[in-house]
N, C-alpha and C positions, 0 to 999 in steps of 0.2 A: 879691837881687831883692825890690823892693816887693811885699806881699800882693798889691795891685792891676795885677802886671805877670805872676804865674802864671800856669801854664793847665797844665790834666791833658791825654793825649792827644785828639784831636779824635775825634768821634765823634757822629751825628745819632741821635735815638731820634723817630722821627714814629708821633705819635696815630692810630693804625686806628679806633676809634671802645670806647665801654664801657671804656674807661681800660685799655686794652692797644694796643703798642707793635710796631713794626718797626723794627730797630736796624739803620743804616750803620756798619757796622764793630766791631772790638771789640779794643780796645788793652790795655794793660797797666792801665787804670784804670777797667778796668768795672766790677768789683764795687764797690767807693766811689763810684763814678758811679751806679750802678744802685740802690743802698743811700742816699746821698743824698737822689734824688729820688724815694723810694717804689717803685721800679719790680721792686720783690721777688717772688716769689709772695704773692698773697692770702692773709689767713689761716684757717685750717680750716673748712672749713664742715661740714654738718649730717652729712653722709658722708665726714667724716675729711679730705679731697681738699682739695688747696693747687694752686687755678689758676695759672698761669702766667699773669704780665702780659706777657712777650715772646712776640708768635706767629709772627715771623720774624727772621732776620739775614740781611743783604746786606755782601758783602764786593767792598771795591776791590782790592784785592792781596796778596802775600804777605810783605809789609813787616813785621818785629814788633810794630810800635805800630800796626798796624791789626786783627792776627789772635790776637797771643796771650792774649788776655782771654777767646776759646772753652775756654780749659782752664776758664774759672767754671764751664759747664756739665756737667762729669762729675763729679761728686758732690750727693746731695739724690735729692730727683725725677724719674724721668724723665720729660720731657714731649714728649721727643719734636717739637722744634724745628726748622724747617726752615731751611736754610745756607745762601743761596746764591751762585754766585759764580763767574767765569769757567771753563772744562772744567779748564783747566792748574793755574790756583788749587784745584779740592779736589781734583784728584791731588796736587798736591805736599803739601797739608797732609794728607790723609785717606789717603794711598797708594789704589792701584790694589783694584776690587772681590777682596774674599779675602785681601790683602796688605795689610793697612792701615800707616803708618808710625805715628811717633811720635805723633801728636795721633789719627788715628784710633783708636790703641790705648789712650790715654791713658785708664783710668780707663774704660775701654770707653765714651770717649767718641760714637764712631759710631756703634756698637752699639744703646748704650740709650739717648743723651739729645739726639743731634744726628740732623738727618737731610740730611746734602750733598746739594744738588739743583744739577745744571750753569744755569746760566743763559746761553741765547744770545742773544748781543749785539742788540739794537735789540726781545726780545719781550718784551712787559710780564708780569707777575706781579702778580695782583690779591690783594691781604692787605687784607681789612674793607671794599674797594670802595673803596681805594688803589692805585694802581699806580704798581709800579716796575720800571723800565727802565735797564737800562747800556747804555753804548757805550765802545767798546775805546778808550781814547785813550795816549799817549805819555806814559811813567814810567818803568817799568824799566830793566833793560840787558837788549841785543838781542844775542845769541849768533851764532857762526860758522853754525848752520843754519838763523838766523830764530827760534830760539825766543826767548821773554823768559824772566828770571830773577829773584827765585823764580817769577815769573808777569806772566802780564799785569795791565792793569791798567781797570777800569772806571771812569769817572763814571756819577752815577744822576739819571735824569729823575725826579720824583716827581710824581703827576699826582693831582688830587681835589678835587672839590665846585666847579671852573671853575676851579682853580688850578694852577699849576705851579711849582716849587721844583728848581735843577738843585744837586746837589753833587759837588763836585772839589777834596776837600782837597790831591790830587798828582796834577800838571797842568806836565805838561814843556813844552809851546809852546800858543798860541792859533791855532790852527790856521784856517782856513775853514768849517771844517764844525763846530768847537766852538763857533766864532760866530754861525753860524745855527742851532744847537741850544740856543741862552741869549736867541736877537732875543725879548725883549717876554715872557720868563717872570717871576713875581714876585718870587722871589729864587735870587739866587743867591751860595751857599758857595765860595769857592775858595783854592786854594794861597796861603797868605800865608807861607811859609817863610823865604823870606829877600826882603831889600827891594832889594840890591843882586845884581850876577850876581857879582862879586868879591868879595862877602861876607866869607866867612869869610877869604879872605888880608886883609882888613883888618883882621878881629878877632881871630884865630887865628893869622896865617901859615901857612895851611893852603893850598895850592895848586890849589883844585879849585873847579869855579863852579857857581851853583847851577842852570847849564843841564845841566852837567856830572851834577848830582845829579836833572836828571828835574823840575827845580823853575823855573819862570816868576819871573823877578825879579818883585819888587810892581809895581816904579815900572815897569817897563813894562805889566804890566797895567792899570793907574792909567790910564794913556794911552789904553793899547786899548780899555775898556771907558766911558769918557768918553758916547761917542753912541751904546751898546750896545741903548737900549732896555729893560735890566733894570729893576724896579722896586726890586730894593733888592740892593745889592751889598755880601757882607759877607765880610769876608776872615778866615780858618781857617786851622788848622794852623800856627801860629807858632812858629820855631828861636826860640830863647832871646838870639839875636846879633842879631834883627830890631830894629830901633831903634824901630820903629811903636807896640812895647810901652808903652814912656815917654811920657804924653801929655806932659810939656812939648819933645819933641822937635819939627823942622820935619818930618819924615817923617808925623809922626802929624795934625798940622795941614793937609800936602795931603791924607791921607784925608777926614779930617773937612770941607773947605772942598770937594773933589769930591764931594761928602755920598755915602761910602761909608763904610764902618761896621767896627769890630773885634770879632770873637766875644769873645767869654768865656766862663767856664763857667759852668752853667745859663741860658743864655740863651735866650728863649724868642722866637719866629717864630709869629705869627699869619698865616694864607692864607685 
């Protein structure tokens, strides 16, 4: 794959204000993601003490390339960061109060440097005089009792200074109520996973579709979102098989001519 067609796992870090950060998710490529863009602790000051530039993390689900990049924070300083993320999401990663699992225990990751707080769906959490809001939407697999697995799954409203920012890098249908939670916000991130629903049996021979996988083909999004209202639609989270990647593809050209837009990494969103 060309330089220019990469991407590390997707992941939002949004400015609170004073050059410290609120992080959407935390994949397999935080630490280089974090360490790239300066977003380290501070350096020493006058009392020994290395501030923290991250003063929260919000989590969409229990997918690996959203959550395993929490192990960064059990070694160094404790700062004591707050988590948070659907009830079922920091049971399953942090185990039950007393009985912590694997990541709770990790390196006494709960203990000392993380702090899981539940987040319930549609209440905001204000971080710096930013607020952020999930809402429960369609990803997972849905179990014989109703439950999801490993968890549910949120998108997050990001709300501050008269602007609004929704993101959903995994986003299994467009639902009714998804579309009047995105009418007329400034921008919005979403599931760019795969382009087609038969995807990878065309690439792969792999038999399974990307509704199948909790994932919105593009080119139907592309459609849906035509007279949405959004002010800037930018498409995240991209399989490696999505053809959008290649700009001399036609895939990429109706992006670009519906003036929607492809992430990359370090890209920057002014609101």
């Amino acid at each position: 794959m060309e330089p220019g067609q990469r991407r590390t796992r997707s992941s939002l870090a949004v400015e609170v204000g004073d050059g410290k950060y609120a992080l959407i998710d935390a994949g397999h490529d935080l630490k280089a993601q974090l360490e790239h863009h300066g977003l380290t602790p501070r350096p020493l000051n006058a009392e020994g003490f290395r501030e923290s530039r991250v003063e929260a993390v919000f989590l969409t689900h229990g997918h690996a390339d959203h959550t395993v990049g929490l192990a960064e924070f059990c070694t160094g300083k404790s700062f004591g960061i707050p988590v948070y993320g659907p009830p079922d999401l920091l049971e399953f990663l942090f185990g039950p109060p007393g009985r912590p699992n694997y990541f709770g225990a990790l390196g006494r990751l709960a203990r000392d440097y993380v702090k899981p707080l539940e987040l319930e769906a549609g209440v905001p959490v204000d971080v710096g005089g930013v607020k952020f809001m999930g809402f429960e939407a369609p990803h997972t697999q849905t179990l014989e009792d109703g439950s999801k697995y490993p968890s549910s799954t949120y998108v997050y409203k990001v709300s501050g200074g008269g602007s609004e920012l929704v993101y959903a890098p995994d986003l299994g249908r467009l639902d009714p109520w998804f579309m009047e939670l995105i009418e007329d916000v400034d921008v919005l991130l979403l599931d760019a996973t795969f382009w087609w629903d038969d995807e990878l049996r065309r690439v792969s021979n792999i038999p399974v579709t990307s509704k199948q996988l909790g994932h919105v083909p593009m080119e139907e999004a592309l459609v849906a979102l035509s007279d949405s209202g959004v002010g800037r639609v930018v498409f995240t989270h991209l399989n490696h098989t999505n053809p959008v990647l290649d700009p001399a593809n036609p895939q990429r050209k109706a992006v670009e001519e519906a003036g929607m837009e492809i992430a990359f990494d370090g890209m920057r969103l002014r609101l």
